[in-house]
C-alpha positions, 0 to 999 in steps of 0.5 A: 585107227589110233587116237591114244599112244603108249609114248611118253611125249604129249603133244607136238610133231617130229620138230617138238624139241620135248619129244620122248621115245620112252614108253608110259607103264600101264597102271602107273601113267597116263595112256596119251590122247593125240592129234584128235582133230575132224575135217570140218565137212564131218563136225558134229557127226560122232566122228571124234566120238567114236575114236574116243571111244575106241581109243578109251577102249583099246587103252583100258584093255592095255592095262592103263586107268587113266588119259592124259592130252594137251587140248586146244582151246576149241576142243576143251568142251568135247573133251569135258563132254567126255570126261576130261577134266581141265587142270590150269592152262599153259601157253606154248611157243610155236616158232615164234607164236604163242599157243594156249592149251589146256592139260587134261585128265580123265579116270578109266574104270573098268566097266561092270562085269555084269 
């Protein structure tokens, strides 16, 4: 399971024109949060949660200290349930359609060693 990427490209599948095959360097960029999305048949039951978690984890032990993901409107309140701090939003054309989304952030720390 992986909810995080070390590529440089926030948001968008194959067709998204921005797409970067660079790779972030842990310690000075943020690890990318992607595609987080539940079936609805399995909302509200720590499925997200738990590849968060997972995904917060497993970036931290790569060496990164800090999250970075394009949220959806819907998604900004489990985001900022987790941390994630919104900066100002952003609107995105989509093959002709207007999408919002919202730029977000969050500090890893390391957790206390005792």
């Amino acid at each position: 399971m992986r909810g995080w990427s070390r590529f440089a490209t926030l948001f968008g599948g194959d067709r998204y024109a921005d797409r970067s095959a660079v790779l972030l360097v842990p310690g000075q960029d943020a690890a990318r949060i992607r595609a987080m999305f539940t079936a609805p048949g399995f909302a509200r039951r720590g499925v997200g949660s738990a590849i968060m978690a997972a995904s917060e984890a497993a970036a931290r032990k790569a060496g990164f200290d800090k999250l970075a993901l394009m949220a959806t409107l819907s998604g900004v309140p489990f985001y900022e349930s987790h941390g994630f701090v919104a900066e100002p939003g952003i609107t995105v054309d989509a093959d002709g359609i207007a999408v919002p989304f919202v730029p977000m952030t969050k500090a890893l720390h390391t957790p206390d060693a005792s």
